[in-house]
Backbone as a chain_set.jsonl record, in Angstrom:
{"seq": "XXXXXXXXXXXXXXXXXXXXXXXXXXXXXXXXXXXXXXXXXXXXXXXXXXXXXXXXXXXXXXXXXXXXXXXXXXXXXXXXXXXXXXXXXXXXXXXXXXXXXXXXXXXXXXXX", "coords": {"N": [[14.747, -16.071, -76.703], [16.413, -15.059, -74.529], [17.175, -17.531, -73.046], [18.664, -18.599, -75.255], [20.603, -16.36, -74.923], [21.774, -16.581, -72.298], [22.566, -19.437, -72.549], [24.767, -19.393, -74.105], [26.063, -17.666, -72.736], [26.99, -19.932, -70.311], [27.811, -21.92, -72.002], [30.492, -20.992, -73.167], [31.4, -19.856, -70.657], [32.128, -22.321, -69.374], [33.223, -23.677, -71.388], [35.631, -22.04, -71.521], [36.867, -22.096, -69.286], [37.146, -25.16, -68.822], [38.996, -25.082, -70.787], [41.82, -23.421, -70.71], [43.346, -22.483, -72.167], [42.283, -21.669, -74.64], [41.377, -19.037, -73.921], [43.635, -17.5, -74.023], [44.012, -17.783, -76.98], [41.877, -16.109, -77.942], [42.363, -13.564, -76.891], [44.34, -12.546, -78.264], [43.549, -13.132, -81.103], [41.362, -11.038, -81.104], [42.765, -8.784, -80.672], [44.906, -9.228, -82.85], [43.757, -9.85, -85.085], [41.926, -8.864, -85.819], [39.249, -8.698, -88.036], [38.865, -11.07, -88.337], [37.728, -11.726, -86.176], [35.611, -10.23, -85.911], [34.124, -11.197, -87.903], [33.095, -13.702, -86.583], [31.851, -12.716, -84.451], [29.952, -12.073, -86.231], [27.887, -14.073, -87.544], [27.581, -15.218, -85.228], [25.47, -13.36, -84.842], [23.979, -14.107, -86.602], [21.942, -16.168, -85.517], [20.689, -14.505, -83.639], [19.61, -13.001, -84.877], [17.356, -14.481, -86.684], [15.785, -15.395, -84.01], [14.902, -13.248, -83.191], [13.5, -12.638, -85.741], [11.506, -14.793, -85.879], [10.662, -13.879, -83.036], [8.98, -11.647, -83.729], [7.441, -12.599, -86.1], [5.837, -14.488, -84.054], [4.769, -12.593, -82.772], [5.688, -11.82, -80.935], [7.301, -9.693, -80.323], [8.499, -6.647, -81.358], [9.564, -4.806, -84.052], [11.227, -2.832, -85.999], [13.786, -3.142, -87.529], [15.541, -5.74, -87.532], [18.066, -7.061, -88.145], [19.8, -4.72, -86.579], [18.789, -4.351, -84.443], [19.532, -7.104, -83.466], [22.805, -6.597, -83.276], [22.809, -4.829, -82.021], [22.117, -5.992, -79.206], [23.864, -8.114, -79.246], [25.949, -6.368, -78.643], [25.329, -5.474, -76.324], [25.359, -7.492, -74.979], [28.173, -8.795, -74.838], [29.903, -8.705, -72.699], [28.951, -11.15, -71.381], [28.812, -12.869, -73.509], [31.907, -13.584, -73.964], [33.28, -13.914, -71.444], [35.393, -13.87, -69.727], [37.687, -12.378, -70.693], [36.706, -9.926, -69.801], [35.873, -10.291, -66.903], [36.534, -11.753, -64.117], [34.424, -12.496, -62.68], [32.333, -15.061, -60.835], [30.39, -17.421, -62.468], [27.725, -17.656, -61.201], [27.236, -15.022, -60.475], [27.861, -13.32, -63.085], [25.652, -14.986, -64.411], [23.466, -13.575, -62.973], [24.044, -11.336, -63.56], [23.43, -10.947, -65.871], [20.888, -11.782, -66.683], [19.469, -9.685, -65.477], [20.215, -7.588, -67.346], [19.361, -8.878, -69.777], [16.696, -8.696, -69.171], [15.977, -5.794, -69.507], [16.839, -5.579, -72.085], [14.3, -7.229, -73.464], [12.02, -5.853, -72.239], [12.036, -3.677, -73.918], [11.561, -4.722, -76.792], [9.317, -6.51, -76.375], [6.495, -6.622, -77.459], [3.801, -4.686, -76.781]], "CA": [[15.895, -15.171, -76.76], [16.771, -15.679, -73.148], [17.313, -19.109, -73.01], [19.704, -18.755, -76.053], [21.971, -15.868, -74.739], [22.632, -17.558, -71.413], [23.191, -20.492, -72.843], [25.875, -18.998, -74.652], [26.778, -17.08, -71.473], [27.249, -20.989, -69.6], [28.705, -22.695, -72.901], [31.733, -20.096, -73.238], [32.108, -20.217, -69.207], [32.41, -23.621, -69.4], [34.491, -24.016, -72.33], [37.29, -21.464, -71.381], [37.434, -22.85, -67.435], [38.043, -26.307, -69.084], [40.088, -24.871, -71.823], [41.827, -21.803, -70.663], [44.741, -21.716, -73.704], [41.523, -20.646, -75.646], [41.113, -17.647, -73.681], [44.742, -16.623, -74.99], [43.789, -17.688, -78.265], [40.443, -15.316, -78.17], [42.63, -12.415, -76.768], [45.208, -12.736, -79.709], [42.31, -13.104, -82.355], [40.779, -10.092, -80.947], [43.848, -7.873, -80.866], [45.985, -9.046, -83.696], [43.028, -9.761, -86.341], [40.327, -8.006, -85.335], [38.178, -8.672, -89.024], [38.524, -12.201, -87.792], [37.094, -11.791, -84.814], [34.304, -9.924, -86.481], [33.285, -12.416, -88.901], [32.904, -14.669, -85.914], [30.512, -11.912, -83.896], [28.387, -11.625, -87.291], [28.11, -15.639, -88.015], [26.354, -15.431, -84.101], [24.372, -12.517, -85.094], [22.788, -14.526, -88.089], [20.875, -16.288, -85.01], [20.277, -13.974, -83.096], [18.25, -12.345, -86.133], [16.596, -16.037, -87.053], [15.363, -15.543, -83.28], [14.079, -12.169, -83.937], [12.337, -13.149, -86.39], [10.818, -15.738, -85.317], [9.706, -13.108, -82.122], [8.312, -10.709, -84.527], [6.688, -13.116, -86.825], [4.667, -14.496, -83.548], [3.85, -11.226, -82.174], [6.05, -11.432, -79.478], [8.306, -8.595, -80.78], [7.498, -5.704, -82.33], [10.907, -4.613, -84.233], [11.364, -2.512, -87.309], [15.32, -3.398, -88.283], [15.904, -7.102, -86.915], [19.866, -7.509, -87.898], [20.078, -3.725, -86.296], [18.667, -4.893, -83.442], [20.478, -8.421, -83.312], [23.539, -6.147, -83.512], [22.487, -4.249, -80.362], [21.574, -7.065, -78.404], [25.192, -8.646, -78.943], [26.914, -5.517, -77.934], [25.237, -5.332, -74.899], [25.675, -9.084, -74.111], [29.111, -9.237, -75.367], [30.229, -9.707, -71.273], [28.63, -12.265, -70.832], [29.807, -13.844, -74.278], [33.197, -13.549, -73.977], [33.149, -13.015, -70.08], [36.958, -14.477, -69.139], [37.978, -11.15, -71.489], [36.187, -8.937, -69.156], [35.474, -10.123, -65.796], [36.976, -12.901, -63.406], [33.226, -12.576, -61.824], [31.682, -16.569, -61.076], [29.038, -17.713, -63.171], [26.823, -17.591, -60.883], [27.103, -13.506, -60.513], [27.909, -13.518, -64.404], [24.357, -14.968, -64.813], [22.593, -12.803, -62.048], [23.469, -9.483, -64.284], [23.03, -11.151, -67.244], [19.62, -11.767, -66.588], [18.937, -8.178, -66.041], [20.287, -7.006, -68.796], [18.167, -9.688, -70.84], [15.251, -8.393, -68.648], [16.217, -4.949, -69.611], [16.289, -5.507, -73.542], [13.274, -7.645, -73.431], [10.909, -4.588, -72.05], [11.914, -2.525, -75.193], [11.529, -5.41, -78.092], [8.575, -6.992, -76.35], [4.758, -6.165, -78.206], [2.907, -4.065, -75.909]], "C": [[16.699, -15.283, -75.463], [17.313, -16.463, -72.709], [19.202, -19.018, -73.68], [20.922, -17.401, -75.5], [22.399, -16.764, -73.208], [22.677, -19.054, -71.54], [24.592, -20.106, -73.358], [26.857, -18.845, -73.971], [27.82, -18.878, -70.958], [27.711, -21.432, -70.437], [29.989, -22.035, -73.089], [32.408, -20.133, -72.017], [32.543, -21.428, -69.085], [33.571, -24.144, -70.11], [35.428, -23.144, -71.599], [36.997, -21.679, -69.986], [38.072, -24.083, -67.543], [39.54, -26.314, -70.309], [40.904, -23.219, -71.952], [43.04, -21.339, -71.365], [43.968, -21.399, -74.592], [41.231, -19.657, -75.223], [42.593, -16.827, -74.137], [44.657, -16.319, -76.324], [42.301, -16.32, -78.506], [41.173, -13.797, -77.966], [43.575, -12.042, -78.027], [44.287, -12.463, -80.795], [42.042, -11.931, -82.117], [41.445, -8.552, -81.587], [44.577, -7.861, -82.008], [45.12, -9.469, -85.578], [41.346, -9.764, -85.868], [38.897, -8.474, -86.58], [38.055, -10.278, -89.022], [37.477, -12.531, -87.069], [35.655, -11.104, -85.122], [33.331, -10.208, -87.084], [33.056, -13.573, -88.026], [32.077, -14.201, -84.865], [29.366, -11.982, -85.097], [28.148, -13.12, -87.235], [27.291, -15.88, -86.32], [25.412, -14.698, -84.006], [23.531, -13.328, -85.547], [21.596, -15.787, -86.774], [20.335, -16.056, -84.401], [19.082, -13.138, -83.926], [17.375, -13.686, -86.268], [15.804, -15.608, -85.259], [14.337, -14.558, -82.866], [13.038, -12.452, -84.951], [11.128, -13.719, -86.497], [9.758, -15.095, -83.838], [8.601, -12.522, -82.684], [7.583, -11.288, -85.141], [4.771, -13.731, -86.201], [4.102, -13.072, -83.071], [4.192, -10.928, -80.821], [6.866, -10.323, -79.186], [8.158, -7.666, -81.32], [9.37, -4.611, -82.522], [10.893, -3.893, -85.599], [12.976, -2.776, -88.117], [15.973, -4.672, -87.365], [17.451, -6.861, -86.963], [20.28, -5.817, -87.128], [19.933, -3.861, -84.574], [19.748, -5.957, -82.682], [22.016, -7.503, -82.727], [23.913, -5.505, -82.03], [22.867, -4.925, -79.444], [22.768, -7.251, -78.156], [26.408, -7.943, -78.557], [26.475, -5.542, -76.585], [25.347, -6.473, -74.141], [27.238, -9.339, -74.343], [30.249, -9.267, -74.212], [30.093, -10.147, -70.764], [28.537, -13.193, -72.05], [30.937, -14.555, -73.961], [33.613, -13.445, -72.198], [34.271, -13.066, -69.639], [38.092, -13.712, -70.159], [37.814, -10.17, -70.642], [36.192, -8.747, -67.827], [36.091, -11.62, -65.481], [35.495, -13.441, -62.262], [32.747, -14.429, -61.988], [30.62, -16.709, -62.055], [27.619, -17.274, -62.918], [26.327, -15.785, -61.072], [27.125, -12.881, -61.918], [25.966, -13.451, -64.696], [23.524, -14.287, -63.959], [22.538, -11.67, -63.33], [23.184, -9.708, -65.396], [21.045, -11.225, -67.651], [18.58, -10.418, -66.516], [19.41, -7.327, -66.858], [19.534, -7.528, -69.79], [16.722, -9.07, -70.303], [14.933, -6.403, -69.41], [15.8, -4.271, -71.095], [15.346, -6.21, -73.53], [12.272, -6.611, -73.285], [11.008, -3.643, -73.376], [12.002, -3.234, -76.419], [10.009, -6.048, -78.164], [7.406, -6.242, -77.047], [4.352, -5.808, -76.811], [1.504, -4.33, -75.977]], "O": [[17.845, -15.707, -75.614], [18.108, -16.185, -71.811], [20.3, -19.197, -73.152], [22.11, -17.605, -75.748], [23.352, -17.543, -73.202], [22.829, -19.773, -70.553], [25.547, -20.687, -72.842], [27.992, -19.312, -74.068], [29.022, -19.007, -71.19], [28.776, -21.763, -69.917], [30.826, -22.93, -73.205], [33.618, -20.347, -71.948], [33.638, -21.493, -68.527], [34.536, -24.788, -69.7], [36.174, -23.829, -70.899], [36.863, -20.496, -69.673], [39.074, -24.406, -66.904], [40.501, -27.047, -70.548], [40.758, -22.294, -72.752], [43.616, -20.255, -71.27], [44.486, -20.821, -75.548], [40.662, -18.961, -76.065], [42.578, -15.664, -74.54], [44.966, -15.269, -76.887], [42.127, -15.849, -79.63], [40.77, -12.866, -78.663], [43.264, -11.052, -78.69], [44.403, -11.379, -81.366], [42.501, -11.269, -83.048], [41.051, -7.699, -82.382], [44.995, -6.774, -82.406], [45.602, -9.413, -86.709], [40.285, -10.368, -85.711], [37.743, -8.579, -86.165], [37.153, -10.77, -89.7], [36.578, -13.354, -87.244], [34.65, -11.504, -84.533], [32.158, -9.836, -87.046], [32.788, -14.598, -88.652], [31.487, -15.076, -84.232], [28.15, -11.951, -84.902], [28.494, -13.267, -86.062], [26.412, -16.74, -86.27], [24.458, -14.996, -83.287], [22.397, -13.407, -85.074], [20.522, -16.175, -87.233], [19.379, -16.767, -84.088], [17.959, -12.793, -83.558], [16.395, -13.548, -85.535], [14.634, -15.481, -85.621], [13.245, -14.811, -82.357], [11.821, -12.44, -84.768], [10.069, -13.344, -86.998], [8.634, -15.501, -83.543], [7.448, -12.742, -82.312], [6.504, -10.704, -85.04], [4.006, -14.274, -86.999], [2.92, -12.732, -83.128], [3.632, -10.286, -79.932], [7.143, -9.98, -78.036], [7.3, -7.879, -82.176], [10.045, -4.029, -81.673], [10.413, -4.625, -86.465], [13.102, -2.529, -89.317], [16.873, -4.447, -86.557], [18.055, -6.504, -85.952], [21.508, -5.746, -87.177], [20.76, -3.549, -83.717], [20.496, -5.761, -81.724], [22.332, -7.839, -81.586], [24.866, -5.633, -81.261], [23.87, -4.631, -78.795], [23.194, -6.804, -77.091], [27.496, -8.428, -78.247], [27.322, -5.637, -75.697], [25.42, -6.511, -72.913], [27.534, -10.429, -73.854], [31.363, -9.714, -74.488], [30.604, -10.161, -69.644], [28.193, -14.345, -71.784], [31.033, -15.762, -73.735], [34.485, -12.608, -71.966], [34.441, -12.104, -68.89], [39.169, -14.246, -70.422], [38.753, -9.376, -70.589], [36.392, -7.646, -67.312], [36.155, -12.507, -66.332], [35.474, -14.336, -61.417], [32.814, -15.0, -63.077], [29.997, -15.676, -62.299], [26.737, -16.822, -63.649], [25.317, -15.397, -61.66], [26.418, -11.88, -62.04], [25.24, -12.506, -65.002], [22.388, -14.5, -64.383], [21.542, -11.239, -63.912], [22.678, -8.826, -66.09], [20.333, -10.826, -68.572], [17.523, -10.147, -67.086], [18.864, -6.234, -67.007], [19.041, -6.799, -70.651], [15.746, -9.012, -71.051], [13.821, -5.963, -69.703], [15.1, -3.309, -71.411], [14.751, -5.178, -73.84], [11.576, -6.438, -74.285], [10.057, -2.958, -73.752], [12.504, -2.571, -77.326], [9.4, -6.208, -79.222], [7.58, -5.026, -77.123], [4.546, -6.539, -75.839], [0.731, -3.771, -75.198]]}, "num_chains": 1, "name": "protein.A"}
């Protein structure tokens, strides 16, 4: 789970630094068709649940509503998705808080 949101985090930083007429295009999408932009948060849910799953199935998770969860998860990561929406912060500081926020939801999904 970890792995895969800051990857996300570093593939999105990456892309909109080399491509920063898609950060207009992302603010536009956001603002002017929002059920767009929603069907393109759920469509990254669906692996964030598959990853869930896959926690819970080994026993590394202990979860009673996976896509409820998933759902969670991507609100509370969703500035360090989108981060060049939110914050002009570097990467590097980007991935510092990102990490404790992943450390954060991790303590309350992990199996005790």
């Amino acid at each position: 789970l970890k792995r895969f949101l800051i990857a996300e985090l570093e593939l999105t930083f990456a892309f909109l630094e080399e491509n920063p007429v898609y950060f207009e295009v992302l603010e536009r999408l956001g603002r002017e068709r929002p059920v767009e932009a929603n069907k393109l948060l759920a469509a990254s849910r669906l692996y964030l649940s598959e990853i869930l799953d896959a926690g819970c199935a080994e026993g590394r998770f202990m979860l009673r509503d996976v896509p409820a969860a998933a759902e969670t998860i991507q609100i509370a990561m969703l500035k360090f998705r989108f981060p060049h929406l939110i914050t002009q912060l570097p990467l590097d500081d980007l991935r510092r808080e990102a990490n404790a926020v992943i450390g954060f939801l991790l303590k309350g999904i992990e199996s005790r």
